[in-house]
Each structure stands twice: as C-alpha cells, then as structure tokens.
C-alpha positions in Angstrom: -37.4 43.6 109.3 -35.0 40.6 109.7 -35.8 37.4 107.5 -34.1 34.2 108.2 -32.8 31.6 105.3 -32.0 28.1 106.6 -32.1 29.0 109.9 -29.7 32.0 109.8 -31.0 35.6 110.4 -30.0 37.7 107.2 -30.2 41.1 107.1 -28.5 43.5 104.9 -28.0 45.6 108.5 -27.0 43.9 110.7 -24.7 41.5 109.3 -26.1 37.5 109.4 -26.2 36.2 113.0 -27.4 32.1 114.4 -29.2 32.5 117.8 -27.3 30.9 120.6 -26.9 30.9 124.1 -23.5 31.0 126.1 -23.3 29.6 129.8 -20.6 27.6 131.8 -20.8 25.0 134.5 -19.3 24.9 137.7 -16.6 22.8 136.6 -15.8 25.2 134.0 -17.0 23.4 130.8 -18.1 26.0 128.3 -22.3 25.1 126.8 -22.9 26.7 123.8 -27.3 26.4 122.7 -28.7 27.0 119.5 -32.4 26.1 118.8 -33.1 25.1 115.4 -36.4 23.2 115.2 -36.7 22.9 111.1 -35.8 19.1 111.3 -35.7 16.8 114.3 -32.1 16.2 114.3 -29.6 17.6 117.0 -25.8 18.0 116.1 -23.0 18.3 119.3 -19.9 19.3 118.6 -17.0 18.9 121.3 -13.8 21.1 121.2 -11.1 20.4 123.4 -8.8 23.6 123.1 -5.5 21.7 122.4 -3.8 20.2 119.3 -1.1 19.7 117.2 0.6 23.1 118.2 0.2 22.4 122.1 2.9 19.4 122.0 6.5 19.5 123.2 9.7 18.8 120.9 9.9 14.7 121.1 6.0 14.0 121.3 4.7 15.4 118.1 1.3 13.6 117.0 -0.4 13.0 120.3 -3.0 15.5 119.8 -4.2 13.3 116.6 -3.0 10.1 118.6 -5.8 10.9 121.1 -8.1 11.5 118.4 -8.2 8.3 117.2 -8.2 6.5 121.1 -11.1 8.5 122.3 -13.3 6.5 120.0 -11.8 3.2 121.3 -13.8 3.0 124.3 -13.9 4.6 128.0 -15.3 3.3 131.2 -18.7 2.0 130.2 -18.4 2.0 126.6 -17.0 -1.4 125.5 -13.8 -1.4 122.8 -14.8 0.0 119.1 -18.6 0.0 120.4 -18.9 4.1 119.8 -19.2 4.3 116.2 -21.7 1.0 116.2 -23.9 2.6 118.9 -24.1 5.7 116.9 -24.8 4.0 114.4 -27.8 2.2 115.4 -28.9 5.3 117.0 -29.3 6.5 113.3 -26.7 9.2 113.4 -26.6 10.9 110.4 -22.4 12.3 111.2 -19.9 11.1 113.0 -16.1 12.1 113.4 -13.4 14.3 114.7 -10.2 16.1 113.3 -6.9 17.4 114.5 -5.8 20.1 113.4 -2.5 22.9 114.8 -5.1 24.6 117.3 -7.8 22.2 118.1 -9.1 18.6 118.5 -13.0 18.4 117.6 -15.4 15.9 117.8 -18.7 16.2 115.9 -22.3 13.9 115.9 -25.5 14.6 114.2 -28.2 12.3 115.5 -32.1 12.1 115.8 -33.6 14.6 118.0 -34.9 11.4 120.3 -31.1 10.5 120.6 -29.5 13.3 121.8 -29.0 11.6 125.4 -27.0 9.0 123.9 -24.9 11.1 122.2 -24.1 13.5 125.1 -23.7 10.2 127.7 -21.0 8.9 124.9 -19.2 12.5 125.3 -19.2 12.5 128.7 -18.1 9.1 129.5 -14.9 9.5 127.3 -14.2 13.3 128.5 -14.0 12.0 132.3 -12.8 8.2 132.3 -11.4 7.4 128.7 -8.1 6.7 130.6 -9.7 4.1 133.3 -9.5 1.3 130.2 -6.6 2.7 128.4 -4.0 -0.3 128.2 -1.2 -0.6 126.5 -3.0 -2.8 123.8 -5.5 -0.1 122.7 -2.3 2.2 122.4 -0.6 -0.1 120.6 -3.3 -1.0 117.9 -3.6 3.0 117.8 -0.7 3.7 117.1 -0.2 1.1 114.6 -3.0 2.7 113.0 -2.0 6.0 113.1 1.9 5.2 111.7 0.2 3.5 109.1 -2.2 6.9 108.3 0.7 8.5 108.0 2.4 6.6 105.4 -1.2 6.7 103.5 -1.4 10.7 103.6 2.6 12.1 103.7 4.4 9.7 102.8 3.4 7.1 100.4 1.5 10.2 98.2 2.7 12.1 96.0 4.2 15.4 96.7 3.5 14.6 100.3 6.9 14.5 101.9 7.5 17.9 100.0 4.5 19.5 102.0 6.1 18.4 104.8 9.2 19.8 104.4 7.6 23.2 103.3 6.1 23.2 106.6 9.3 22.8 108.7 10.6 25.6 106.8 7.8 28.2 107.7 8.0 27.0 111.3 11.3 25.7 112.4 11.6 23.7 115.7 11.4 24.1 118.2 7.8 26.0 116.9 4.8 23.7 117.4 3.4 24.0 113.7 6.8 22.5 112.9 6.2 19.5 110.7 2.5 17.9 109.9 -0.1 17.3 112.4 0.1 13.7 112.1 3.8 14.0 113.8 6.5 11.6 113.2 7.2 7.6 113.3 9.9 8.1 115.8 7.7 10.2 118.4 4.7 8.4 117.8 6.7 5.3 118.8 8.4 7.1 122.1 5.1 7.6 123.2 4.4 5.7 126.4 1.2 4.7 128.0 2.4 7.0 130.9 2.7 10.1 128.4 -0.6 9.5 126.6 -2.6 9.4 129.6 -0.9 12.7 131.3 -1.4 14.2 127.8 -4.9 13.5 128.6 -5.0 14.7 132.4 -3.7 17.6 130.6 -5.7 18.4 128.0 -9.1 16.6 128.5 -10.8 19.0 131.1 -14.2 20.4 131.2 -12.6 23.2 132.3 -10.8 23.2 128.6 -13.3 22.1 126.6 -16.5 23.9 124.7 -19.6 21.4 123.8 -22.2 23.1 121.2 -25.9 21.6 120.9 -27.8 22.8 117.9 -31.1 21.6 116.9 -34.2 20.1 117.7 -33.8 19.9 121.5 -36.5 20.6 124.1 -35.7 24.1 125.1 -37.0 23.4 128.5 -35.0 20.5 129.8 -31.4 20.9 127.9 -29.9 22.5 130.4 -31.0 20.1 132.7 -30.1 17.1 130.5 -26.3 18.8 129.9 -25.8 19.1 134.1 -26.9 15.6 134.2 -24.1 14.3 131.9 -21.3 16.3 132.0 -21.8 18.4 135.7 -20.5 15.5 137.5 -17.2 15.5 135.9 -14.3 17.1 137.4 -12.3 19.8 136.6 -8.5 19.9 136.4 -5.9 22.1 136.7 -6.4 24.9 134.3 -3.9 24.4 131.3 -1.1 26.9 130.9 -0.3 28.0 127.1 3.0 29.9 126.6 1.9 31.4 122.8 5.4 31.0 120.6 4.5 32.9 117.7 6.0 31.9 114.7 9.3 33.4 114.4 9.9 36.3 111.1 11.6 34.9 108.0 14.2 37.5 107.1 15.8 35.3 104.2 14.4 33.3 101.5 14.6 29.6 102.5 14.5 26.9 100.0 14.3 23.1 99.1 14.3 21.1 96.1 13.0 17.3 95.7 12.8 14.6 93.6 9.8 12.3 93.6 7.8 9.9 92.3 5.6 11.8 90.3 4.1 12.7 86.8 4.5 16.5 87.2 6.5 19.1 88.7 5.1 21.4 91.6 6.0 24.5 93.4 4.9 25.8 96.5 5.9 29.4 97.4 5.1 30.2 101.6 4.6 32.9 104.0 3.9 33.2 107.6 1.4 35.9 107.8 -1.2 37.7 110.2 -2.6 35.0 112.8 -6.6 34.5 112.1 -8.7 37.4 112.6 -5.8 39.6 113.4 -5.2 43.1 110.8 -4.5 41.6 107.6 -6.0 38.3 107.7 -8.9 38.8 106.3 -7.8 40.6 103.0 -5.4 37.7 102.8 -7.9 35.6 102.8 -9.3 38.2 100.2 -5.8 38.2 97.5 -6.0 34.3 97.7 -9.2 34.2 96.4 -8.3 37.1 93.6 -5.2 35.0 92.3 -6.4 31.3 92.1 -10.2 31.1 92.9 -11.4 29.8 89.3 -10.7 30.3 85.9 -11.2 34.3 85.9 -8.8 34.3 88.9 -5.1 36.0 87.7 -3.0 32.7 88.2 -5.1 30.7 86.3 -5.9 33.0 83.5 -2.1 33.4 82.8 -1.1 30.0 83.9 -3.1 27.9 83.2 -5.0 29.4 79.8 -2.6 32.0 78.3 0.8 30.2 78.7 -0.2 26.7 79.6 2.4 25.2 81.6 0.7 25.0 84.9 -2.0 21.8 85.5 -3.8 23.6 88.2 -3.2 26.7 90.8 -4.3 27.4 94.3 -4.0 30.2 96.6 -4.7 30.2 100.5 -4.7 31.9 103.5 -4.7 28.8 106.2 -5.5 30.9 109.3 -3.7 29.7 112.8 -3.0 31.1 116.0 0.7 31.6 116.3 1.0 32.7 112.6 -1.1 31.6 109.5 0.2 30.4 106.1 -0.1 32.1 102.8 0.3 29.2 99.8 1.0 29.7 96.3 1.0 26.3 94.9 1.5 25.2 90.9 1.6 22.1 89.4 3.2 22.2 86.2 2.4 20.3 82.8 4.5 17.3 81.6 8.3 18.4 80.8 8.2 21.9 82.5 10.7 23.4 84.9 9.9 24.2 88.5 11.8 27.8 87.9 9.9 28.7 84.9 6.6 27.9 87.4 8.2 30.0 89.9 9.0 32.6 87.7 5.7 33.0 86.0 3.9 32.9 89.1 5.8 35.2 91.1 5.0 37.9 88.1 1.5 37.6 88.7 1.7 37.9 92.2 3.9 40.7 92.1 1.2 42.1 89.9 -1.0 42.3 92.8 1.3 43.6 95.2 2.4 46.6 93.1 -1.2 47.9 92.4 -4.5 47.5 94.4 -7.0 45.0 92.7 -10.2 45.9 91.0 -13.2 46.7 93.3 -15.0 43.9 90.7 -12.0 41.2 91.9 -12.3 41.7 95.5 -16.2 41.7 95.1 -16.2 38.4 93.3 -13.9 37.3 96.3 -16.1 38.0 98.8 -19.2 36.9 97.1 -17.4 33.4 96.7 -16.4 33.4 100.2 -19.6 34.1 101.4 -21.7 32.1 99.7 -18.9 28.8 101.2 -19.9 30.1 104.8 -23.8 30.2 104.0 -23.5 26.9 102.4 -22.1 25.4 105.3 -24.5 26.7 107.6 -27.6 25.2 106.0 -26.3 22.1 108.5 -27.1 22.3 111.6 -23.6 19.7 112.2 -20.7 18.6 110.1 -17.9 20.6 109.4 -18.8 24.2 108.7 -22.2 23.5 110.3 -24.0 25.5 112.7 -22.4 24.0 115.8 -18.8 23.6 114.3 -19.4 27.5 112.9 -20.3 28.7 116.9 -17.5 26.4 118.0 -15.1 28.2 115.8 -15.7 31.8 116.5 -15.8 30.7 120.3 -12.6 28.9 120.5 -10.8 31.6 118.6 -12.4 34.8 119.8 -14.7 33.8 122.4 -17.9 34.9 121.1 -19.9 32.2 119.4 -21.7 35.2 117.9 -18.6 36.6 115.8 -20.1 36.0 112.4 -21.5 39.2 112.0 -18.0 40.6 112.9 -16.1 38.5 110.9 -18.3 38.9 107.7 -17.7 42.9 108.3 -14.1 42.6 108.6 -14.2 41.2 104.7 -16.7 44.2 103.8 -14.3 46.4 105.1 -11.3 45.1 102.5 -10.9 47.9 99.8 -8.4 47.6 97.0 -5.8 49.8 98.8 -6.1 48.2 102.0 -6.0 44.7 100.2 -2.9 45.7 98.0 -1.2 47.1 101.5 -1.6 44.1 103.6 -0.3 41.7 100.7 2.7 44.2 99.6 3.8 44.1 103.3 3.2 39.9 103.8 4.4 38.6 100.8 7.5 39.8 99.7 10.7 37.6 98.3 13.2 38.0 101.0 10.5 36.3 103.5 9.2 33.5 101.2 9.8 29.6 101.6 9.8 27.9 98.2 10.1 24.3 97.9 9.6 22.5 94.5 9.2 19.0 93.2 9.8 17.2 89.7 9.9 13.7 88.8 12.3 11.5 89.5 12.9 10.2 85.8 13.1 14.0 85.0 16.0 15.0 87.7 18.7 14.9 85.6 18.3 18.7 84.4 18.3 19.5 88.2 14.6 21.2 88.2 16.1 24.9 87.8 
C-alpha cells in the first residue's frame, strides 16, 4: 500500500515519487502540473535553460544581468512594480537565481492569485525587451557591479574562490570565473547585446514553467494557453557542450588577504550530475565533512585542532562538476600543514572503501535534506523547483525515484572506486589564503 507524507508518495518499493503531469504547447513551452490541495497556495517556478555557462568569452554575467532586469518591468508591467504587485497579492516567495546551468524564477502565492502570477510570467517572457532602455540597463548594471563587490570581492576569501574556479575551468570554458562575471564585461555590455541575449535565450520554446498546488484541476490548462499560448516561439537555441577539459597537473595559487585565518581549498573536476560516479561523490563528501562524526572534522577539527571548520562537496554541473575540500585554519596556522593534514584523511578514504555505517549515515542525511525541501510546495528545493530540476537536467520531472536509487545503489567498493579514480594529486587545484599581517612566512 503506498502512504503519502507531506504530499509525497513514500514507499519502501517503489522509491518516493510527486504526481505530475508533463505536456508542451504549440510554441514549444514545456508545462509541468502537480496537484497538491493540502493548503490553498500555488507555487510556479520558471526555468529558462540558459545561464552562466551559455555565455561567450567577453560577455560573462549576462545570464545573472538578465536576472536582475526581468523584474524591472515589461510591456504592461510599470518599472519596479513586480515585486509590489506580488506583494499585495500576498505572495508568500518571490525570487530567482543564476546559477552555471540555469536561470530560475520562483513565486508562491494564494491559490486565488495564481492568474496574476502566471500574467506577470508571461508578460516578461514575451515583451520584457519592448521597455528595455538604456536607463533600466544602466541602473542594472550598476547594481549588479556593485553585488559583485558585496559577494567576491569586498569578502573575505572571496577573490580566492574566484581564482579557484578559473583554475578548474580555464577560458575559454564557460564555468570559467564566478557567475556574477566581471566589471569589465558587465560594462561592454550594450543595450544591443542584452536584448539579442534575450531573443536568444528567452523562448517558450527554451523554457519549462512548473505549477504546483492548489489549482483547479479543471481549468489550468486552460488558464496556462490563455497566458503563455499566445507567445511566440523562436529559433530553437543551439548548445555546443565544452566539457570541462582533464587536469593532468596539479595547478596552484597562493593569496594574501584581509583576513583573520588561513584557508585552503583543494578542487577537482569530476563526473557531470547524474552521470557514473556522481552520486557516490556526492556520497564521500558527506563521509568526510558532514558533522562532527564526519573523518575531516573528527581529525581536524577535535583531535589536532588546527582547522576552524571543514566542508566537503560535490557541486553537480553539466560540463563537469566540482569536488571541494575546503579548511579554514585556526589563528597562526600554516596553509601546508592544513593541506597536509587534510590530504591524509582523504587519502584515507581513497585507499580503503568506507564503512557500510558511514555511507548509511550519508545517505540518511542526504535524504532527509531532499524530504525536507519537499514539504514546500515552492521555494528552492520545493515541489516545483524539485520537478524543475530533474526535468531540466534529465527530462523527466519524475526522476526522484531514480535518483534516490542511484544513492541506494553506492556500496563501499563502488564509493572507494569512484573517489580513488576522481580525486587523485596530480589532477587537483589547490589555492590557499592567509592573512595579510601573517604573509611574511610565505603561507608554506
């Protein structure tokens, strides 16, 4: 018999699954449905299948650029009136991210404002550009240069993140750098190259909007044709995948900063998402830095004590995900002691398979993130964003079941395999920090 917890079916065969349906319209704009009638709220999440990692060398930041003018008005929406309206509407979420692979915008509103929501979607998907003057991209990009100093480089260790991705992905790869993108670009940008980005980019025809919640099962479909079915498509946007190229040498970088203590990150390219290996990436990330029984902390933070904090990650992108090691050392320790100390543990873990109670633990962890998330219909990680995600990466909205298999499926051997053949030394980026006042013994 299959129960359901906070709207998700659970089972212990089959695997968790969130109802949905799947159409497209004649333009090509991929709907997504998902009936959840436990509150009277709706969430619709909008992703347009393009982001930081779809620019070309000279216009980095223009997928995040557009992020930030889609909410500045469109044809008839007046100037900085979207987030007011929503607002007033009572929306309980508003936003949207950039991120390498995808822009997103998200709402959560009353189930008696779903109209609104969708008619604010649609009027910025197909006529943003018809009020887009050289003023709003201005003030934009003002605002975004401005972001930019705030998050990399006015913070600490943030121009040394940077730098650490520039080594994993040299140019002319699109991951090169930060999403954000640079001052000099950003300023390039004309209001001719903004709005073909858009023409570009900003299709129905390359875009997937997910409604989840408390709609009237009988008219939605009707409701979605009368918004968005009027809208034209575009030419269907090419994609030439540059996956990341193989690190065959270890490439490193040393700062100094202003900061109170020393960090190291240690970086690999690794398996894109959902490709062999990922997920017991994911897995090892979790066995060496997720809480205090995890290996990094217990040796570097409680047995030795020189480390502040530890993390360990598997970022999964397209064209070749990250695997990050990071440290941040106490007061008056060396970046290569850090290194040194953390590189033991980790090769720990690549010369012998974990304990079946380590990978458990990781997986139980995991898990219980994902279920969390999905007791919202909206928001990030939500219901929506969830069907979204699986969609835009694999096409099937319904890929939870799958992807909570995959991480079933990790034993210690095939954990141990896929991190002894990813993470090795002669393939690792390592770029550490120490503070300024504290350069003088050169950080080694």
């Amino acid at each position: 018999m299959l129960l359901t917890l906070l709207g998700v079916a659970l089972a212990a065969d089959p695997p968790p699954s969130i109802p949905f349906e799947k159409y497209t319209l004649a333009n090509g704009l991929e709907v997504i449905l998902s009936p959840d009638h436990r509150l009277p709220l709706v969430a619709t999440d909008i992703w347009y299948h393009v982001g930081a990692g779809y620019e070309v060398p000279g216009r980095s930041g223009f997928a995040h650029l557009f992020e930030h003018i889609m909410f500045q008005g469109s044809r008839n929406v007046r100037e900085d009136q979207f987030f007011p309206m929503m607002e007033g509407a009572g929306a309980t979420f508003v936003n949207g991210t950039t991120d390498f692979d995808r822009t997103n915008y998200l709402e959560t509103v009353p189930s008696n404002q779903l109209e609104l929501a969708l008619w604010l979607e649609s009027d910025r998907m197909g006529f943003l550009t018809d009020t887009l003057t050289q003023g709003r991209l201005d003030n934009q990009r003002d605002v975004v240069r401005k972001e930019r100093q705030q998050s990399t480089e006015n913070v600490p260790y943030g121009v040394a993140e940077e730098q650490f991705y520039k080594l994993l992905y040299p140019a002319p790869h699109p991951y090169n750098g930060v999403v954000i993108g640079s001052h000099e670009d950003l300023q390039a940008a004309s209001l001719d190259d903004v709005k073909g980005f858009f023409k570009t980019w900003y299709l129905p025809n390359n875009a997937t909007l997910v409604i989840c919640g408390d709609y009237d099962e009988s008219t939605i479909k009707a409701t979605v044709e009368k918004y968005f079915g009027g809208l034209a498509a575009g030419p269907e946007p090419t994609v030439t995948p540059q996956m990341a190229p193989p690190i065959t040498a270890e490439k490193r970088a040393h700062f100094e900063d202003n900061v109170e203590l020393p960090k190291v990150y240690l970086g690999w390219v690794t398996a894109p998402v959902f490709k062999p290996g990922d997920a017991e990436l994911q897995l090892a990330a979790q066995v060496l830095a997720d809480g205090k029984s995890s290996r990094l902390y217990r040796e570097l933070v409680e047995k030795q004590q020189i480390a502040q904090s530890v993390k360990a990650y598997q970022y999964p992108l397209t064209l070749g995900s990250v695997f990050a090691v990071e440290i941040v050392g106490k007061p008056g320790q060396l970046p290569a002691k850090l290194e040194t100390e953390a590189w033991s543990v980790i090769e720990g873990l690549r010369k012998a398979p974990p304990q079946k109670e380590e990978i458990d633990r990781a997986w139980t962890s995991t898990k219980a993130r994902v279920l969390r998330g999905l007791e919202s219909i909206g928001g990030f990680s939500g219901k929506a964003d969830t069907l979204d995600y699986y969609n835009h990466h694999t096409g099937d909205p319904g890929y939870l079941g799958k992807d909570f298999a995959r991480y079933e499926a990790v034993t210690p051997e095939s954990l141990q395999k896929a991190f002894s053949e990813a993470i090795r030394k002669d393939n690792r980026v390592v770029v550490d920090v120490v503070p300024k006042a504290k350069a003088e013994g050169g950080g080694k």
